[in-house]
C-alpha positions as semicolon CSV with decimal commas, in nm:
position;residue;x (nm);y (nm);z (nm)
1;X;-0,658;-2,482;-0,454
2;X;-0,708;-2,616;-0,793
3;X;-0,455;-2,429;-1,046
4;X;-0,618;-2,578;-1,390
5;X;-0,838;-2,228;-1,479
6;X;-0,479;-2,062;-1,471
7;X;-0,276;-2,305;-1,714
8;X;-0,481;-2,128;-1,981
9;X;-0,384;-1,790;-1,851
10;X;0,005;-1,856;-1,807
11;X;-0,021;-1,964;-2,154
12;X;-0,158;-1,613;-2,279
13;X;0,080;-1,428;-2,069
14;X;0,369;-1,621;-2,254
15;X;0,216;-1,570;-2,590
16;X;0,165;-1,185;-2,548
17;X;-0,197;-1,209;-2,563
18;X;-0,242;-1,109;-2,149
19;X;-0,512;-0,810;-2,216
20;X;-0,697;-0,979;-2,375
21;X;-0,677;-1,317;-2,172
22;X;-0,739;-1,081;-1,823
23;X;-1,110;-0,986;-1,827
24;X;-1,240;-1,352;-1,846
25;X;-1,216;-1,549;-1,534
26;X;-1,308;-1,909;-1,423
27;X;-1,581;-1,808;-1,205
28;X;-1,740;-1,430;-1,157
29;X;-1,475;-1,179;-1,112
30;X;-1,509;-0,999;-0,801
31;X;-1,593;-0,621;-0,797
32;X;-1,317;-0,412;-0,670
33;X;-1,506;-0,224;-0,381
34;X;-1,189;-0,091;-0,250
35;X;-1,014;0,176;-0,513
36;X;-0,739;0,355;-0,363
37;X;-0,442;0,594;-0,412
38;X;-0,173;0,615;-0,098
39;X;-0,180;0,986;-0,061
40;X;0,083;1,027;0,235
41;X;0,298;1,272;0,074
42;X;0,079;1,475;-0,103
43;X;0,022;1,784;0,202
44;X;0,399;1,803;0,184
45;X;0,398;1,859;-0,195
46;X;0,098;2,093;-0,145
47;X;0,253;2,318;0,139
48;X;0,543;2,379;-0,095
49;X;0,330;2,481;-0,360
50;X;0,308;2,188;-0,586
51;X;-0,002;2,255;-0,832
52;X;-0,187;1,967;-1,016
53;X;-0,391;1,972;-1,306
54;X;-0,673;1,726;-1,410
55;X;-0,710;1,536;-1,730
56;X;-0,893;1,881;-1,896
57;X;-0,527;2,021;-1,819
58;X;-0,727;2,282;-1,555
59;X;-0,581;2,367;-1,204
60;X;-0,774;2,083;-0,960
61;X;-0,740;1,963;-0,599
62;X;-0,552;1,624;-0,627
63;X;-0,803;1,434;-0,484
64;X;-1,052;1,523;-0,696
65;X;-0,852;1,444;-0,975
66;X;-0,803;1,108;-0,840
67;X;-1,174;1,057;-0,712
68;X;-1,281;1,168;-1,092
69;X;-1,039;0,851;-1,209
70;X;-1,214;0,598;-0,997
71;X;-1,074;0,613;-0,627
72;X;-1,282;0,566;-0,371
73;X;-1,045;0,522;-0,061
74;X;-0,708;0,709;0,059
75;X;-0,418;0,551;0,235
76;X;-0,206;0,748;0,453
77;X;0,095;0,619;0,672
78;X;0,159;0,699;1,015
79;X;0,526;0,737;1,195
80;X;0,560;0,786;1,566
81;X;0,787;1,081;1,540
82;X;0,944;1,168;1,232
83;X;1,222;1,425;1,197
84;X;1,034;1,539;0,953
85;X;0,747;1,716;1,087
86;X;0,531;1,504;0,822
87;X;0,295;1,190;0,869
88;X;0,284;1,236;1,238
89;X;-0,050;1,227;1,459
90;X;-0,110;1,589;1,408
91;X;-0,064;1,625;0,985
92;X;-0,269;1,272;0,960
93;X;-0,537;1,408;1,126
94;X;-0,493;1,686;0,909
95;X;-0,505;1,428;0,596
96;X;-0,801;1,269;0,764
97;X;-1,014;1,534;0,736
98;X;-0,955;1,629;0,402
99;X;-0,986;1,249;0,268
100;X;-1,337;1,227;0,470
101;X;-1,406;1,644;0,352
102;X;-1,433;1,449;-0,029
103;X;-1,638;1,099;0,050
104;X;-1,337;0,893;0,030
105;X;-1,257;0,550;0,248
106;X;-0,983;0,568;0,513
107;X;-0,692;0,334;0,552
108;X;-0,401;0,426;0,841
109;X;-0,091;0,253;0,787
110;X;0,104;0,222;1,085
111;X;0,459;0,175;1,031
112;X;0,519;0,178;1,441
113;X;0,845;0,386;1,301
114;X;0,967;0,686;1,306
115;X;1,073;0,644;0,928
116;X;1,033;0,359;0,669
117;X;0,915;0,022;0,770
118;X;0,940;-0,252;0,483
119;X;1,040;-0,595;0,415
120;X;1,442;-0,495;0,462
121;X;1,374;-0,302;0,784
122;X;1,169;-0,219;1,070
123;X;1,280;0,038;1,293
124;X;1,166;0,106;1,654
125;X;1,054;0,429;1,731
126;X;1,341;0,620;1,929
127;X;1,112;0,638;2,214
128;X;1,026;0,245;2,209
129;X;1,411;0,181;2,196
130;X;1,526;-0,097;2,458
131;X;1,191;-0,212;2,520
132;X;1,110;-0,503;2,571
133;X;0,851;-0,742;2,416
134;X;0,620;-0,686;2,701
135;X;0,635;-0,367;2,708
136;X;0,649;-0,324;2,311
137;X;0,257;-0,472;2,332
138;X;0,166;-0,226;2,576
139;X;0,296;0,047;2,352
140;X;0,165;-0,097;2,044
141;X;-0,176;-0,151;2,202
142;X;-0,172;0,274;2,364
143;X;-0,034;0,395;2,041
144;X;-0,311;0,241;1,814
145;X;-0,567;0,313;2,038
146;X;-0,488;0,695;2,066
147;X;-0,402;0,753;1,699
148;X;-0,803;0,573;1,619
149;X;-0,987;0,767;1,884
150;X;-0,787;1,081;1,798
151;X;-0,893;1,012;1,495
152;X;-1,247;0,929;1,585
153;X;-1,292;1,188;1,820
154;X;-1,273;1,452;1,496
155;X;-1,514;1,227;1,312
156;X;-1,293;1,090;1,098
157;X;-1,270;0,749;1,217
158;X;-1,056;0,476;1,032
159;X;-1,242;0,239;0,795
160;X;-0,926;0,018;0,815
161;X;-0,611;-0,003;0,925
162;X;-0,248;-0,173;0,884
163;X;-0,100;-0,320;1,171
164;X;0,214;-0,265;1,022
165;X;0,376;-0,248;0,696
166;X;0,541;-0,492;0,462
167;X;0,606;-0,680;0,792
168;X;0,728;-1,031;0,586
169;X;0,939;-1,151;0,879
170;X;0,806;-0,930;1,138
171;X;0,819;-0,555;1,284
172;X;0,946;-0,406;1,591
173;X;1,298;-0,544;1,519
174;X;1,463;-0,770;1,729
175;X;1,210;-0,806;1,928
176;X;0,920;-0,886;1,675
177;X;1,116;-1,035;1,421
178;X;1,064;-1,396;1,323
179;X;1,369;-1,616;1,381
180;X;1,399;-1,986;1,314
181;X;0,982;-1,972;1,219
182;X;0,907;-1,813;1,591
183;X;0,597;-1,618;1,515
184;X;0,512;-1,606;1,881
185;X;0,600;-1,260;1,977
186;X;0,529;-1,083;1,643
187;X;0,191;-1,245;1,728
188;X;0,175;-1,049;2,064
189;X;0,201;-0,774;1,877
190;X;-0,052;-0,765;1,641
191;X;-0,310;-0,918;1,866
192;X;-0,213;-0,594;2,064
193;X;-0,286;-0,376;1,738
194;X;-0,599;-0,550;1,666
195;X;-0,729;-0,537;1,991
196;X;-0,674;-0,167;2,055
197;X;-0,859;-0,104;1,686
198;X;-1,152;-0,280;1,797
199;X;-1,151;-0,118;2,145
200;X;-1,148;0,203;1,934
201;X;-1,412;0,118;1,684
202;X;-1,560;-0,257;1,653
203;X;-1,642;-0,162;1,256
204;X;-1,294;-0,077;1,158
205;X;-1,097;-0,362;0,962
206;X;-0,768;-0,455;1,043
207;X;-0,517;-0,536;0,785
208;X;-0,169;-0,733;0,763
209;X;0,021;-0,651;0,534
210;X;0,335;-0,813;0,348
211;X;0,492;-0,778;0,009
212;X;0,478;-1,218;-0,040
213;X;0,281;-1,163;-0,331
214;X;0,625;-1,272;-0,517
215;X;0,544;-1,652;-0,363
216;X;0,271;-1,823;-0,268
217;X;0,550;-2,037;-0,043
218;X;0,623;-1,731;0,117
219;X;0,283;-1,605;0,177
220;X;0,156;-1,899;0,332
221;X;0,429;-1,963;0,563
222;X;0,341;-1,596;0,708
223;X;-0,023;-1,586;0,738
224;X;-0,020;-1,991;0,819
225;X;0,254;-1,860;1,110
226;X;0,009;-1,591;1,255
227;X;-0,284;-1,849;1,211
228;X;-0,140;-2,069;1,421
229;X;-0,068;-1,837;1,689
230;X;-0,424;-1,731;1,711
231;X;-0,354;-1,403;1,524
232;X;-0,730;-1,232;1,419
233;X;-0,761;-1,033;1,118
234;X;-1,014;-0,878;0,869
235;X;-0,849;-0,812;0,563
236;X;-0,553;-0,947;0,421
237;X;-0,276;-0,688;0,230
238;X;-0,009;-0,791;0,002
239;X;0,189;-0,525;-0,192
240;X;0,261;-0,633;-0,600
241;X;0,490;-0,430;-0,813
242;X;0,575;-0,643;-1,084
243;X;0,963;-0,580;-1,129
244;X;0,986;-0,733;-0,779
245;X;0,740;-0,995;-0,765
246;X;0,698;-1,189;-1,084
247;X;0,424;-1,148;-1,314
248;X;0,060;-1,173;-1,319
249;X;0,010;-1,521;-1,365
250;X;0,145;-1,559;-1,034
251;X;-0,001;-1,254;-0,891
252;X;-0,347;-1,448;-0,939
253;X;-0,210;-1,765;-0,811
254;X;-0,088;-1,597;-0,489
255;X;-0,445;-1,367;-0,425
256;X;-0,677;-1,703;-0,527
257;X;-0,500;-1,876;-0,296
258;X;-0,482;-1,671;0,027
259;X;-0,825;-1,563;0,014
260;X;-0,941;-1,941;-0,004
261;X;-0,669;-2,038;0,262
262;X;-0,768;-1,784;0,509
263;X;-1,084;-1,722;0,475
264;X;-1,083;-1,320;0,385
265;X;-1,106;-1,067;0,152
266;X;-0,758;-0,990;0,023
267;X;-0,695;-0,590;-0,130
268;X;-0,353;-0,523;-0,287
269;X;-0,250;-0,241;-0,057
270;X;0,035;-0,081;-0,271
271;X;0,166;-0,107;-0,687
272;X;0,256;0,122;-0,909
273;X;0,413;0,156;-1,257
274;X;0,667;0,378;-1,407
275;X;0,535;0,667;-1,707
276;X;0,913;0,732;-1,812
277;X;1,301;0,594;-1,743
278;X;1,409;0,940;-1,707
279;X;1,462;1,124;-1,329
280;X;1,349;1,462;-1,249
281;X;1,608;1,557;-0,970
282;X;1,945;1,413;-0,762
283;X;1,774;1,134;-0,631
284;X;1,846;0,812;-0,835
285;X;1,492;0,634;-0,947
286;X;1,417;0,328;-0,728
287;X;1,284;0,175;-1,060
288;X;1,474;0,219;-1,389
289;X;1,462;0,101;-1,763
290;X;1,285;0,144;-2,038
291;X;1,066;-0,156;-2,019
292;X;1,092;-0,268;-1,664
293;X;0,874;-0,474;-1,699
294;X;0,852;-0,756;-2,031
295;X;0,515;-0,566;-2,224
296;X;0,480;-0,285;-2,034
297;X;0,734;0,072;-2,170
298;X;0,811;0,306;-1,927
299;X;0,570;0,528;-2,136
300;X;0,214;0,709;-1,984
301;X;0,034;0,432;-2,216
302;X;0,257;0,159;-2,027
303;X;0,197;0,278;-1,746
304;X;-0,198;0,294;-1,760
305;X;-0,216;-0,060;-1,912
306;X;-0,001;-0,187;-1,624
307;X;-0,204;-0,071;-1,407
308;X;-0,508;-0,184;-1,556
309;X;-0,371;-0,539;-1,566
310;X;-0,284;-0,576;-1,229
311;X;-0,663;-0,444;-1,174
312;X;-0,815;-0,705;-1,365
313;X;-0,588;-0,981;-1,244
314;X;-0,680;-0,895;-0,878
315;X;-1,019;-0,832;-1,001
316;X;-1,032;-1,212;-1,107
317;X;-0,849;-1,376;-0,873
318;X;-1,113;-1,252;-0,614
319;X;-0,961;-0,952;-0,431
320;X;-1,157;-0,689;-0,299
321;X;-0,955;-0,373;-0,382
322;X;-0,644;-0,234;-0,531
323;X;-0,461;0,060;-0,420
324;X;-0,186;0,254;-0,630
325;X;0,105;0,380;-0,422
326;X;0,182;0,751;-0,418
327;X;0,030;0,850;-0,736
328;X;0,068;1,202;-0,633
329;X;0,460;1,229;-0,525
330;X;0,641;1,361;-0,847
331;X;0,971;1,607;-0,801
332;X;0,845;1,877;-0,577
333;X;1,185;2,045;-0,421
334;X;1,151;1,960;-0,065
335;X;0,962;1,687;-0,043
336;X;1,264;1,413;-0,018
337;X;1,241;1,054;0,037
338;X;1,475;1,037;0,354
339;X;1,230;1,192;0,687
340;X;1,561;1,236;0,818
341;X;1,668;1,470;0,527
342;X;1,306;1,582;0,368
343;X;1,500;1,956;0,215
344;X;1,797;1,782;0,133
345;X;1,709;1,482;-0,054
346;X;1,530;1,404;-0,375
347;X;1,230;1,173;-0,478
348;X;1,321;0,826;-0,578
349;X;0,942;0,799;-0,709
350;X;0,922;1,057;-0,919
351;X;0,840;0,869;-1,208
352;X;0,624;0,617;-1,075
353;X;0,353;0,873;-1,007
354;X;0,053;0,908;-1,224
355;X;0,086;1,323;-1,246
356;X;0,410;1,411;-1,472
357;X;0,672;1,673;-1,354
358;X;0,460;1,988;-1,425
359;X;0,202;1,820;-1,204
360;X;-0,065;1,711;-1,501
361;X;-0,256;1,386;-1,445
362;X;-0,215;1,096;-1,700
363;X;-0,529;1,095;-1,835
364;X;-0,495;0,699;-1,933
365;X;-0,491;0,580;-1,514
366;X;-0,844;0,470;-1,372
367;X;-0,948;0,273;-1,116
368;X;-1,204;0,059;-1,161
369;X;-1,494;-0,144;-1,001
């Protein structure tokens, strides 16, 4: 891809004048069809009794409070068997219902986990343990299939799905990790997921996800990996939080180029900003500072301008959606980050979500076309 149109925005981003600099783009900007909020955690926070209030300051189901602010699509993430109790087949179908109850988009996120799956680990479910890779594709390919026609068979059916998450060198670890540039049986894998989503419903898109928006190196040599295996997809995700992966002069590099390289619409599948440096409970912050990132305070205004920018960079650069990550999850007692330990841990993202501690929205936060 040429890089030229961008010199002129690296320059602004350098020279403070970004917002400004972000609206105008070297060809027609895209129109974000795809404006979504990961929602995974919220039926825990609401079964405990967690109340949330819209910008008016009056007592409002969450998700109309996020539909009023532009979302059009909810995320929620599946694990096999979570200690838990919580984003399991039967609360997702649950979710499901209430997501399709309000007009809003589906995307399931399976983690093929019974806990977190990222770029630093992928866990296999308990009851995958000592499989082999064989036998990991047949359970990848059942799995997917009965979690869409479960899902299907309520009439909620899945307008797209992950095939994992953050999987940057893989999932199902050992055995569908990439080691020494093997893609072949992380391939085997995903052509197992893909196939059992079509089986399931030819219309819903499949999505692979990784967090190489940091690199366009690193994003190539995945997808260019799984090319080259044969590996089919619809939709590619990347995940972009800006105190991990650079700024948004190469945020635009990175989306421009994958979606001419491959071929497909590209959606930013998770970011998020912080609204303050301060933590509500035990659980230390996984994102601290003031300014975490250079422009941007740790403030409700900093956060909503963050936001925007990333919005209008992906907007530009020719992606087809942006999704914030858990803009519901502040410090509800109960609702802990560890599956493991849900009563007895805090919430490292408690000030990364777009409703304060007392559960009102910021009013500043929209998602736009």
């Amino acid at each position: 891809m040429s890089r030229t149109p961008l010199a002129a925005l690296a320059c602004a981003v350098l020279l403070g004048t970004f917002a400004a600099v972000v609206p105008s783009a070297p060809a027609a900007a895209a129109t974000l069809t795809m404006r979504g909020a990961d929602v995974s955690s919220l039926r825990r926070s609401l079964d405990l009794g967690a109340r949330y209030y819209n910008a008016g300051g009056a007592a409002a189901d969450p998700l109309d409070v996020l539909k009023s602010a532009g979302v059009n699509y909810a995320r929620l993430r599946i694990w096999n068997n979570p200690a838990s109790g919580y984003n399991n087949l039967s609360k997702v179908l649950l979710d499901a219902k209430a997501v399709k109850a309000k007009g809003l988009a589906l995307m399931v996120d399976f983690h093929y986990s019974d806990t977190w799956a990222d770029p630093g680990k992928q866990y296999k479910p308990a009851a995958w343990a000592g499989h082999t890779i064989g036998t990991l594709q047949n359970d990848v390919y059942n799995y997917t299939y009965q979690v869409c026609t479960a899902l299907k068979a309520q009439g909620t059916t899945p307008d797209s799905v992950q095939i994992g998450n953050e999987i940057n060198v893989g999932m199902l670890w050992n055995e569908g990790k990439v080691v020494n540039n093997d893609f072949t049986n992380l391939s085997l894998l995903l052509k197992a997921g893909y196939n059992a989503t079509k089986a399931c419903n030819s219309g819903t898109k499949v999505i692979i996800h990784t967090a190489n928006s940091d690199s366009d190196a690193h994003a190539r040599w995945f997808y260019d990996g799984i090319t080259a295996k044969g590996v089919t997809w619809d939709i590619t995700g990347l995940s972009y939080y800006c105190m991990w992966h650079g700024d948004l002069a190469n945020l635009y590099y990175v989306i421009s180029d994958v979606k001419s390289r491959y071929g497909k619409p590209v959606v930013l599948a998770e970011t998020a900003y912080p609204f303050t440096a301060a933590n509500a409970d035990g659980e230390a912050n996984s994102v601290n500072g003031s300014v975490p990132c250079s422009g941007y305070p740790a403030t409700w205004a900093g956060q909503a301008t963050n936001f925007t920018h990333v919005q209008n960079t992906a907007r530009n650069a020719g992606a087809a959606g942006v999704f914030y990550w858990e803009p519901t999850w502040y410090a509800v007692p109960g609702n802990g980050w560890d599956p493991a330990n849900i009563n007895g841990t805090g919430n490292q993202w408690d000030n990364m979500a777009i409703f304060d501690w007392t559960g009102h929205v910021n009013p500043n936060v929209v998602w736009t076309p």
